[in-house]
C-alpha positions as CSV (number, residue, x, y, z in Angstrom):
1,X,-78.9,175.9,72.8
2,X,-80.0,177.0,76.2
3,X,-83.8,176.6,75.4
4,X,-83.5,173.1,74.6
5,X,-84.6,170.4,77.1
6,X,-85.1,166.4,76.5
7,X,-85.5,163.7,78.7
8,X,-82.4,161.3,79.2
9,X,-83.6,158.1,80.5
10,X,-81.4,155.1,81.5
11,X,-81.5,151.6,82.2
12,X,-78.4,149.8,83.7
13,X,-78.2,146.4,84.0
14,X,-76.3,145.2,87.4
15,X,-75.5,142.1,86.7
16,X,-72.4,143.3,84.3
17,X,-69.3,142.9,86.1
18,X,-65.5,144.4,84.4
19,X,-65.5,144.4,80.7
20,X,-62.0,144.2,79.8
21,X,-62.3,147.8,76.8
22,X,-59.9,150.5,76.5
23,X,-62.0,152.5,78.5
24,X,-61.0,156.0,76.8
25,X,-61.7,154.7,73.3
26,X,-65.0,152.7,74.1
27,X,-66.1,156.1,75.9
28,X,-65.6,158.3,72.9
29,X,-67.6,155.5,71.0
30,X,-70.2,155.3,73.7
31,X,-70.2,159.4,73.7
32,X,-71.0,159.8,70.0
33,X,-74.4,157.9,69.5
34,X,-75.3,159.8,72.8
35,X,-74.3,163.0,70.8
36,X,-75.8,162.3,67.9
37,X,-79.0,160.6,69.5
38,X,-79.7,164.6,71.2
39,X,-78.5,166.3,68.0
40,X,-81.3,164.2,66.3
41,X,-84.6,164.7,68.9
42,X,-83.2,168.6,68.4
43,X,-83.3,168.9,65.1
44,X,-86.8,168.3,63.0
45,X,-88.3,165.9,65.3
46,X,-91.4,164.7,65.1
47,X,-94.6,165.3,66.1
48,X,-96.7,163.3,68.4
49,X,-98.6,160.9,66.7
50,X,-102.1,162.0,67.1
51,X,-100.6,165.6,66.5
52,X,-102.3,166.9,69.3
53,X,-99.7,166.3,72.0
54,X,-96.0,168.3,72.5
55,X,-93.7,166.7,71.0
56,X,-91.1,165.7,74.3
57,X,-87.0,164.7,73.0
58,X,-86.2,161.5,74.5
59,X,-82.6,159.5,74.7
60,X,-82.5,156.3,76.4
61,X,-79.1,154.6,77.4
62,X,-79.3,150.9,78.1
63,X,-76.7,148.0,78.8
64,X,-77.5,144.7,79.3
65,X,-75.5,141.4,79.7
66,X,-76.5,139.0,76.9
67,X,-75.5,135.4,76.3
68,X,-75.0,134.2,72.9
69,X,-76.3,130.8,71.7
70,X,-73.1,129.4,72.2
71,X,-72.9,130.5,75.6
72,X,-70.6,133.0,75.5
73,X,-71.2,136.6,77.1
74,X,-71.4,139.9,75.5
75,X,-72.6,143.4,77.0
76,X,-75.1,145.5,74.9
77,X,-75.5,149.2,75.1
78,X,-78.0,151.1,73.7
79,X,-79.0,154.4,72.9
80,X,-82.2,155.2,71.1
81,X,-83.8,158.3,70.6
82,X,-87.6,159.4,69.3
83,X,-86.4,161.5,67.0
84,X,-87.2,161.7,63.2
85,X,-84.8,158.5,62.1
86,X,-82.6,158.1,59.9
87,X,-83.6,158.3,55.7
88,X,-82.3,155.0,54.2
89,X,-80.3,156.7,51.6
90,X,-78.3,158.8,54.5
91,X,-78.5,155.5,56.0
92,X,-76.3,153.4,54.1
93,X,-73.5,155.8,54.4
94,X,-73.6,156.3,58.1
95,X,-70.3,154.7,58.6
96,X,-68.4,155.7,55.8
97,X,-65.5,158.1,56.7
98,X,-66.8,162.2,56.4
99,X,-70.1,161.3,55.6
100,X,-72.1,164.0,57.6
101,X,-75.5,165.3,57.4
102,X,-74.9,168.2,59.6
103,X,-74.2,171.7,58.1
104,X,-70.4,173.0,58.1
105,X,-68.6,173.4,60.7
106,X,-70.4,171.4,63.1
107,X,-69.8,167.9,62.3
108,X,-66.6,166.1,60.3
109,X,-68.4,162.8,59.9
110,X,-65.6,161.1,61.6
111,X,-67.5,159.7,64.7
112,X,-69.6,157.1,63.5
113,X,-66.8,155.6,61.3
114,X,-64.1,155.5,64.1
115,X,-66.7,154.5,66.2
116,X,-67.5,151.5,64.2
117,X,-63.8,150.8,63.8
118,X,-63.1,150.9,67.8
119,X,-65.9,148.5,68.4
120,X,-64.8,146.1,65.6
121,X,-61.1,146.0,67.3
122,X,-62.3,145.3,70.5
123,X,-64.3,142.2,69.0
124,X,-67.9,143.7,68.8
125,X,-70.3,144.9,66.7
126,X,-71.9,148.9,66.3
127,X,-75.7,148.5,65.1
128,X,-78.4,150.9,64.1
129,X,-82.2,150.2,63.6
130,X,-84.0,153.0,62.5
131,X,-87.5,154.0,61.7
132,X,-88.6,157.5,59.7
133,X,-90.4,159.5,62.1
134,X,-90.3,157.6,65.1
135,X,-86.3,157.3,66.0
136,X,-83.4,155.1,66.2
137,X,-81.1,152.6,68.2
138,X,-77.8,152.2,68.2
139,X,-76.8,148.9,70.0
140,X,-73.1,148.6,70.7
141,X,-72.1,145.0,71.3
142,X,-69.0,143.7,73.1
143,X,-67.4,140.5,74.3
144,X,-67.0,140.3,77.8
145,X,-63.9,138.3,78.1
């Protein structure tokens, strides 16, 4: 759609040095959250909360290095949207294989559930918090090693 326009925001943190991924398959998990995150602020968004503003599409991607209380160190990324979040009964499917919410032909409802699997071999952990009507974050977490 050639009319639509969001704001992409990132936040990188520099401190991260090599995480040792499969960089092709943590991209494609990285990608889909990203995907899905614009699909989202697209589709039904909300309005502004006072109703009296335009309603402007955001996606934020974040990494951070994080230290667990054991003192070992993971990377986070993030990507949230302010889109209309996720319903809890869509929700508790999200990683389940197929499972799609978006009309034929232009989702499978593969990517979450691979994603989720990808992360889980590499030692991490895929995440969503969600909110109805005010967006969602999903927070990959990996073991930097």
């Amino acid at each position: 759609d050639k009319t639509f326009n969001a704001t992409k925001n990132t936040a990188f943190d520099d401190t991260i040095d090599i995480v040792n991924v499969i960089a092709k398959c943590i991209g494609r998990v990285i990608i889909n959250p990203i995907t899905n995150a614009f699909y989202a602020v697209s589709s039904g968004a909300p309005k502004s909360p006072k109703g009296d503003l335009p309603y402007t599409p955001i996606v934020t991607v974040t990494t951070k290095l994080i230290k667990s209380p054991l003192g070992d160190l993971g990377v986070t990324i993030s990507v949230s949207d302010n889109g209309p979040g996720i319903p809890q009964n869509v929700l508790d499917k999200i990683f389940q294989p197929f499972f799609t919410t978006k009309p034929t032909g232009q989702g499978t409802g593969l990517g979450l559930s691979l994603s989720y699997d990808i992360v889980k071999a590499h030692g991490g952990e895929l995440k969503v918090e969600t909110k109805e009507g005010e967006g969602s974050v999903f927070t990959i977490q990996l073991p930097v090693s």
